[in-house]
C-alpha positions in Angstrom: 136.1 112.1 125.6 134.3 109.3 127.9 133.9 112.5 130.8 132.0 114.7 128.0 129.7 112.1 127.2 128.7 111.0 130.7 128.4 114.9 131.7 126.2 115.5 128.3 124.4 112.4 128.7 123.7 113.3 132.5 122.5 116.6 132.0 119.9 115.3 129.0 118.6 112.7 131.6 118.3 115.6 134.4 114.5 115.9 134.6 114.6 118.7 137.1 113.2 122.1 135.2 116.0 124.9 134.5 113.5 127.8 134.1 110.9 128.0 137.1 109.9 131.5 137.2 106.6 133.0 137.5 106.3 133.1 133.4 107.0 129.4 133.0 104.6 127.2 131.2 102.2 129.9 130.6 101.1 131.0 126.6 101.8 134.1 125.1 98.5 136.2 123.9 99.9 135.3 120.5 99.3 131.6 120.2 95.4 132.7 121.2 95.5 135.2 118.2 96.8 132.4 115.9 94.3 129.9 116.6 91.8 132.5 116.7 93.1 133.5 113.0 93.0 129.8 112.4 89.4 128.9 113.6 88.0 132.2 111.3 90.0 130.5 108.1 88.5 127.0 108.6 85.1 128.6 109.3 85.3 130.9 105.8 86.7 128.0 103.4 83.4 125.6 105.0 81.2 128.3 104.5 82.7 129.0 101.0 83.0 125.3 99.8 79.2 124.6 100.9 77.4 128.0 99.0 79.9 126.0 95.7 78.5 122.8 96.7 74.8 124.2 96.4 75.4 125.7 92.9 75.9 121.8 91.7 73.3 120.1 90.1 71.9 117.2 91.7 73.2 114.5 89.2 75.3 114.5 86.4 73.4 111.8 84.7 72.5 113.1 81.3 69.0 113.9 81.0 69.2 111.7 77.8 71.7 109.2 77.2 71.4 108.3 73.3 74.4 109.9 72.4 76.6 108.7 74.7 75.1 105.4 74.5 76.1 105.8 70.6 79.6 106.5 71.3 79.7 103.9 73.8 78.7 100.9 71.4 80.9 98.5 70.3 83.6 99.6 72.5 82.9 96.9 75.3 85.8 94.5 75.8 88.2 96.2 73.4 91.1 97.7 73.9 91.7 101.4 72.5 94.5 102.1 70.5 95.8 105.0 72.1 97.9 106.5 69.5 94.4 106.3 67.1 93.4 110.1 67.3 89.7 110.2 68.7 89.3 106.9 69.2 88.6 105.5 66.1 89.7 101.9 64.8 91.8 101.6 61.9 90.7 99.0 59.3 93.3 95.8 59.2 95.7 96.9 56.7 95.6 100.1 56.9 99.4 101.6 58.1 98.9 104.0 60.8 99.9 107.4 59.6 103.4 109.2 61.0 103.1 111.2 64.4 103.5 115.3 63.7 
């Protein structure tokens, strides 16, 4: 058992290069067409992304903000109930209503 793993661990360490023909270390014409595939992808989802970019407005500010400055009062500070539908505060004593 010692023998197999001196001979395996030897021939791991061997550095010398088992295949030295004239083919070795050279690409096929594949890996050129696959990164030539890859380059067009990256090119058409850039070009795609920025003509959706363009079609966004420049700010999503509302041009007016009274109503959701209305909804938005009062609401500093406080926690929301989450299990109040829409948002809205029960009045103390009122008994939340059963879950459907």
């Amino acid at each position: 058992m010692t023998d197999q793993v001196v001979l395996i661990a030897g021939l791991l360490a061997d550095q010398t290069p088992r295949d030295t023909g004239p083919d070795f270390g050279k690409a096929s014409p594949f890996g050129l067409v696959v990164v030539v595939i890859l380059l067009l992808a990256t090119f058409l989802l850039v070009w795609s992304m920025n003509k959706q970019l363009k079609k966004l407005p420049e700010s999503f500010d509302p041009e007016s903000p009274e109503p959701d400055q209305a909804a938005d009062e009062g609401t500093v500070g406080q926690p929301i109930d989450p299990g109040v539908a829409g948002g809205e505060r029960p009045e103390p004593g009122d008994q939340p209503s059963a879950a459907v």
